[in-house]
NUGUPA-346947 format. One record per residue (C-alpha): z, x, y. Coordinates in steps of 0.2 Angstrom, whole numbers, padded with zeros to 4 digits, always signed. Each point is the difference from the previous one (the first is absolute). Last residue first. Example, Ala and Ser with C-alpha at 12.3 -4.5 7.8 and 13.67 -1.06 7.14 Angstrom:
2
+0036+0068-0005
+0003-0006-0017
This chain:
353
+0015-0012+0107
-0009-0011-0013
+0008-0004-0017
-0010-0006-0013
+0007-0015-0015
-0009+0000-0014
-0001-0014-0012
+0011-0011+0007
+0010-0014-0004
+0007+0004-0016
+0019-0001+0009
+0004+0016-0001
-0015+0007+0010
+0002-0011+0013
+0018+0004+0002
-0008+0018+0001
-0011-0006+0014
+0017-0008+0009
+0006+0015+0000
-0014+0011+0007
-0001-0013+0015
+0004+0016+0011
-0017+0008-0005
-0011-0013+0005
-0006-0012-0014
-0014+0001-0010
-0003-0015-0015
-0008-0003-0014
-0010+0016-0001
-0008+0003-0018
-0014-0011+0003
-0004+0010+0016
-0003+0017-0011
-0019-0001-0005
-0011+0010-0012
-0015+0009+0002
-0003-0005+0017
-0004+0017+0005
+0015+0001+0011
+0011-0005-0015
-0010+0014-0010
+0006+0015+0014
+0017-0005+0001
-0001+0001-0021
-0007+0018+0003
+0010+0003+0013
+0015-0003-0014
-0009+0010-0013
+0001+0018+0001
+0017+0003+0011
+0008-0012-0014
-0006+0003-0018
-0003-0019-0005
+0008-0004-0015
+0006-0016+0006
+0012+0005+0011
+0009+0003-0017
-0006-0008-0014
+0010-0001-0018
-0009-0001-0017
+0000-0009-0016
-0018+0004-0013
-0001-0011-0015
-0005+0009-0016
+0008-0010-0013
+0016+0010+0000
+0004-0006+0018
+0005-0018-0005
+0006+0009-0015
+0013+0005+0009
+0011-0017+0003
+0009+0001+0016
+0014+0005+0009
+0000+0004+0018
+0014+0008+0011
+0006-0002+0015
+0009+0013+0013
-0007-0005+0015
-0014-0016-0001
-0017+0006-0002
-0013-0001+0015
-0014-0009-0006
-0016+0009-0003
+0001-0001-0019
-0017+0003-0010
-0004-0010-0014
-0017+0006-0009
-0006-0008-0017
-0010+0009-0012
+0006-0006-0015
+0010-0014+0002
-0007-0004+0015
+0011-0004+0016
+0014-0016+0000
+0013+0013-0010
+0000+0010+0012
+0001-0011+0016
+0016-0009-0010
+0009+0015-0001
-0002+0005+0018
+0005-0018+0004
+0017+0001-0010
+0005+0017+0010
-0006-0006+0017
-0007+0008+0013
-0013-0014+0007
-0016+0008-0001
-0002+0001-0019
-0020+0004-0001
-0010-0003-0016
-0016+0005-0006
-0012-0006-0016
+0008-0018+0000
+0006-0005-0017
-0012-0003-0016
+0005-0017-0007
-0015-0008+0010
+0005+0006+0016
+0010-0016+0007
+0009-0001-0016
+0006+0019-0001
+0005-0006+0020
+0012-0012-0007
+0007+0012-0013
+0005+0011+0014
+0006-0012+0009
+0012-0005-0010
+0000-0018-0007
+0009-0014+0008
-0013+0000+0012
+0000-0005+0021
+0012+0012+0002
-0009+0011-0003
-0013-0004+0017
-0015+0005-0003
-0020+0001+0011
-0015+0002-0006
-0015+0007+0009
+0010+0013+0011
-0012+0011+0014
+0008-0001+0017
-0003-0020+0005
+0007-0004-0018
+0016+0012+0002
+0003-0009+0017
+0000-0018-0006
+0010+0005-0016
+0014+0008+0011
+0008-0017+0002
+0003+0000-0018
+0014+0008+0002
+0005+0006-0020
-0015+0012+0001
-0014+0005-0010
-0017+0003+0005
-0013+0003-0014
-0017+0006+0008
-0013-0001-0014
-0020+0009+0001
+0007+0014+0008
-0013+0009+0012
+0009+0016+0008
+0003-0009+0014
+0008-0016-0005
+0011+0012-0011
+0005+0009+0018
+0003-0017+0008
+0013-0006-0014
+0008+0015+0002
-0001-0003+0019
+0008-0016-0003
+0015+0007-0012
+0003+0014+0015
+0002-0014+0014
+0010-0014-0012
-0007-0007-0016
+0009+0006-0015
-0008+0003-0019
-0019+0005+0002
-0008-0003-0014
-0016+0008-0004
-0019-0002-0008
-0014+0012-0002
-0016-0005+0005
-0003+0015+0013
+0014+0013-0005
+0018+0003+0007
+0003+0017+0004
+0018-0003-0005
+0007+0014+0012
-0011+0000+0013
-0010-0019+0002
+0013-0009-0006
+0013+0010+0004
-0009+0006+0016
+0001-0017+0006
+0018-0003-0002
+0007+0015+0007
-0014+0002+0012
+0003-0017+0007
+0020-0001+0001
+0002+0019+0006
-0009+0010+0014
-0015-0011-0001
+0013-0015+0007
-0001+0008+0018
-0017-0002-0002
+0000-0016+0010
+0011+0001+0013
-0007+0018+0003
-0017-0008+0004
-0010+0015-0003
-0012+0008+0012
+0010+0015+0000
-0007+0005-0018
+0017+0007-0009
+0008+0017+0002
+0011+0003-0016
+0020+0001+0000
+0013+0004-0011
-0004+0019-0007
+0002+0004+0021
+0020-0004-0004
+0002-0016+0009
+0010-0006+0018
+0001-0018+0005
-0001-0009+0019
+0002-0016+0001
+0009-0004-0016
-0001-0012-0015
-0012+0016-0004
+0012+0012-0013
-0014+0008-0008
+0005+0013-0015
+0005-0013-0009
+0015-0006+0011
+0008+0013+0012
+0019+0000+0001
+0009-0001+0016
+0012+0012+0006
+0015-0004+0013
+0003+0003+0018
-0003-0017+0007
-0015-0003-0011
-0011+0018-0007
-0015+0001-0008
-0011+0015-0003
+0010+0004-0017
+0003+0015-0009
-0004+0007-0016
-0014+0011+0003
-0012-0011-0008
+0005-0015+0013
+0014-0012-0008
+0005-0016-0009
+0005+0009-0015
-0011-0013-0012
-0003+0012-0014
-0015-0010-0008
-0006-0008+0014
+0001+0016+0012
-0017+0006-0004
-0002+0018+0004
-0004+0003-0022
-0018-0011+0007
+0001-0015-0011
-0022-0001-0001
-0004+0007-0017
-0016+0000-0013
-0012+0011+0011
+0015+0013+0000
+0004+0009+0015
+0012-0009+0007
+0010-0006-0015
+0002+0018-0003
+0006+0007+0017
-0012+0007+0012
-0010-0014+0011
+0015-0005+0011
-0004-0019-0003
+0015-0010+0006
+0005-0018-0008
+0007-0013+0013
-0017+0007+0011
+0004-0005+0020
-0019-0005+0006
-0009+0006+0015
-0011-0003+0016
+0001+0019+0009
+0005+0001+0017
+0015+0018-0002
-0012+0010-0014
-0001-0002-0018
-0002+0010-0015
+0004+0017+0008
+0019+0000+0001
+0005+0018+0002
+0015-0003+0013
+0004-0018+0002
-0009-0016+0004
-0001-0012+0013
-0003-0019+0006
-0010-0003-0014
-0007-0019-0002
+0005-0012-0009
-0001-0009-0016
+0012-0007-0014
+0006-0006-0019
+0017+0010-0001
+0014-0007+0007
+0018+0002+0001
+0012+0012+0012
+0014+0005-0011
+0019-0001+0002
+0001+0000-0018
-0007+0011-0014
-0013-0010-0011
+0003-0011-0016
-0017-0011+0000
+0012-0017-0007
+0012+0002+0012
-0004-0015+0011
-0004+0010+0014
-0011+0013-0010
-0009-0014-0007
-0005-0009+0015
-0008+0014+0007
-0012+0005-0017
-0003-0022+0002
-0011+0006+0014
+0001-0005+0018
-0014+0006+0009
-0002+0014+0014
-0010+0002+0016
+0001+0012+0013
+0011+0013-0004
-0003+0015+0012
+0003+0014-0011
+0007+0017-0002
-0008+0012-0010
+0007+0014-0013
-0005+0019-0004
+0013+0009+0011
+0013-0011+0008
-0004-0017+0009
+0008-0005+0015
+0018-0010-0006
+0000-0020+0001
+0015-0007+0008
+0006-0016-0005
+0001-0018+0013
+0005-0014-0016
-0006-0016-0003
């Protein structure tokens, strides 16, 4: 734990008053190098608070509203913005990953020296500062230790069932990897009617949890000396799953999810983070019969748009979050919740401050 110094906010961006955030695997990945980001950095993406105060020209929110921390903006003019098919705002600072506000700075200093920002969020913090594009004003009702995980691990998994895919009802997926994101795949098939739930994991103590949220088969690979692939072509009649989902981040399991879907009109889309600098190499008339592969990002969800949206839904009851929450811890414990998160042990783990 370390005391840093957390700048007012300049024109345009919002300092918050972090009061919840989970542990995603996003976190653990920048530590261990796989998620190359500029060090010092202040981690933490998946959050709630409230506003403490905001700069010059901010009109979307107002120091005491409820909000979220967005890991992909929404600025509403450049190209992914403004078309009905795109949601990676060109703001976004997963695909440059500089670590720092819009203007190039950082709000974050430790004993004289600059921290780097981390997707635009930066909330294993008290206190946090966004550009306004980063933020939405969520129902103040909501119990920020719960939809904390709307702004990464359930959207991205629900909405690339539900967003991206557009899963249909009778239609059946695979889901390979169970942790937060898998499950709320899993969840968001479950919702849009799947007749058949694969879930595919080489822990099988995630089976229970993947049958309460939705799964109605469970697999563990390693159970076959066959590929999965072929394993689940036998499970479906010889005809492969209709959707797939690779929510692990691995090369050899994104080839696997593709060739486990339709032959035809198959659908695997990748939500896994993918390891730096690898490559895949793959047969292509595993494409050339008409099989669609896609990526996911947040889901697919335009940010500003839909994140109050999804707040709005959990209040309704239309989905729930507390299966997801293995564990809350105060914010000092944050290590031993990512020790939980390293061992399998959790699902997610949620930081209160």
């Amino acid at each position: 734990m370390e005391q840093i110094e957390v700048a007012p906010p300049k024109a345009h961006e919002v300092r918050i008053k972090i009061l919840a955030s989970g542990i995603c695997r996003s976190d653990d990945h920048v530590i261990t190098g796989a998620f190359v980001m500029p060090f010092p950095i202040v981690l933490g993406h998946e959050a709630a608070g409230i506003v403490e105060s905001v700069g010059e020209g901010v009109t979307c929110v107002k120091p005491g509203d409820t909000v979220i921390p967005l890991i992909v903006p929404q600025c509403g003019k450049c190209s992914s913005c403004l078309s009905t098919r795109g949601n990676l705002c060109s703001e976004n600072d997963i695909i440059s990953a500089r670590g720092l506000m819009p203007d190039g700075t950082s709000r974050f200093t430790c004993k004289g020296k600059n921290l780097h920002h981390f997707l635009s969020t930066s909330t294993f913090t008290e206190y946090t500062v966004v550009h306004e594009t980063s933020v939405v004003k969520i129902d103040a009702a909501a119990p920020l230790e719960k939809v904390c995980l709307i702004g990464c691990g359930f959207s991205t998994g629900y909405g690339a069932a539900v967003q991206t895919a557009q899963v249909e009802r009778g239609s059946t997926c695979a889901v390979f990897g169970l942790g937060g994101v898998g499950l709320s795949v899993i969840m968001g098939c479950k919702a849009a009617g799947a007749s058949k739930i694969f879930a595919i994991d080489i822990n099988k103590d995630k089976f229970a949890k993947a049958k309460e949220l939705g799964a109605t088969d469970c697999i563990d690979p390693l159970d076959f000396k066959k590929p999965i692939n072929e394993v689940l072509f036998e499970l479906t009649g010889g005809e492969g799953v209709d959707y797939s989902f690779e929510v692990v981040g691995r090369t050899d399991t994104m080839i696997a999810a593709l060739a486990s879907c339709h032959m035809n009109f198959g659908t695997s889309v990748i939500v896994g983070l993918p390891p730096p600098g690898s490559h895949i190499s793959y047969d292509p008339f595993l494409l050339f019969t008409g099989r669609t592969w896609k990526g996911s990002v947040f889901g697919g969800w335009k940010s500003k748009d839909a994140v109050p949206k999804l707040v709005s839904d959990f209040m309704g009851k239309k989905f729930v979050l507390d299966p997801l929450i293995s564990h809350t811890l105060p914010f000092d414990k944050i290590n031993e919740g990512f020790e939980l998160l390293r061992s399998g042990k959790s699902i997610r783990t949620v930081l209160t401050f």
